[in-house]
C-alpha positions in Angstrom: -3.1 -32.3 27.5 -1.2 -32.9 23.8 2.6 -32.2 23.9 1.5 -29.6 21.1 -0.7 -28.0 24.1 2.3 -27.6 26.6 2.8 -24.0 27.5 6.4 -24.0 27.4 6.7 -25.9 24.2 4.5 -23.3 22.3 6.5 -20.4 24.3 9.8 -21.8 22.9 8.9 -22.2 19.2 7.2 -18.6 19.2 10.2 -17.4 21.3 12.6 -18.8 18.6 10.9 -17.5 15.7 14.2 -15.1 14.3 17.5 -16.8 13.4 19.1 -15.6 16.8 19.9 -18.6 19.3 18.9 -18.0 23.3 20.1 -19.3 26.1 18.0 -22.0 28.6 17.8 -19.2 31.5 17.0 -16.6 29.3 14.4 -18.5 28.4 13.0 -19.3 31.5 13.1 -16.0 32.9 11.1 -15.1 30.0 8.5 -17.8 30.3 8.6 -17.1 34.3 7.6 -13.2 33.3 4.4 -14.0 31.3 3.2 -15.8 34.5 5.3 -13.8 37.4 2.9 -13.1 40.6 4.1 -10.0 42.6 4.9 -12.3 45.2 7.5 -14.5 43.6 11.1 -14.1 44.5 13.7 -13.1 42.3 14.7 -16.0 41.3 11.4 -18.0 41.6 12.0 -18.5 37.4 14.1 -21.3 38.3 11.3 -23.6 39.1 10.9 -23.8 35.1 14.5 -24.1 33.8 14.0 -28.0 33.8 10.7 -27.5 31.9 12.4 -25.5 29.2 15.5 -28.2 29.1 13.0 -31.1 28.7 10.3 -29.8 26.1 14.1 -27.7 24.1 15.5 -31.8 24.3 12.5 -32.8 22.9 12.5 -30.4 20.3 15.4 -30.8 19.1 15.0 -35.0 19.0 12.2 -34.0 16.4 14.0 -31.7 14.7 12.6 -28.2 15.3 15.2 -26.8 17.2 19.2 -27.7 17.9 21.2 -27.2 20.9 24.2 -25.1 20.3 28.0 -25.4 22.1 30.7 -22.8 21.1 28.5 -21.6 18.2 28.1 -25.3 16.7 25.0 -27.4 16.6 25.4 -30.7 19.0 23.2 -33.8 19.4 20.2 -33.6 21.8 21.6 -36.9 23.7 25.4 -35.0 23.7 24.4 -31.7 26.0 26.5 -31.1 28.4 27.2 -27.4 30.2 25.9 -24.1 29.0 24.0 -24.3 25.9 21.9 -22.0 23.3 19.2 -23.3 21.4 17.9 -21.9 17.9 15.3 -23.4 15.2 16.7 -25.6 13.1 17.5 -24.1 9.7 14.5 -24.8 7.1 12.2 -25.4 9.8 9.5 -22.9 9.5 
């Protein structure tokens, strides 16, 4: 499988389509919801939030999306804490 084939790298640049930023959990628990089983716990969307971090660093390394602290955009290799994410501006 192509990095253009991973599941969680399509979900986040169709998730991030508007000019809105989102939040890593958020975005897991979404991801988690397209694929939830009736038997999963509550918080059974954890198991992706490391997903979503790694393919959202890797976007933003090639320039599709950028990581946001306090409202203003930081380097990929500078994330620290809580974080939003948004597509980059121009970046269709």
């Amino acid at each position: 499988m192509s990095d253009t084939e991973d599941p969680i790298r399509l979900f986040l640049l169709t998730a991030l389509t508007d000019e809105t930023s989102k939040g890593l959990q958020e975005l897991a628990r979404t991801f988690h919801a397209t694929r939830a089983k009736p038997s999963d716990p509550p918080d059974a969307w954890r198991r992706y939030l490391t997903a979503v971090r790694q393919q959202a660093l890797s976007l933003a390394r090639s320039g599709e999306l950028e990581f946001l602290r306090k409202g203003k955009p930081v380097a990929p290799d500078d994330v620290k804490g809580v974080v939003r994410i948004r597509r980059k501006s121009g970046t269709p």
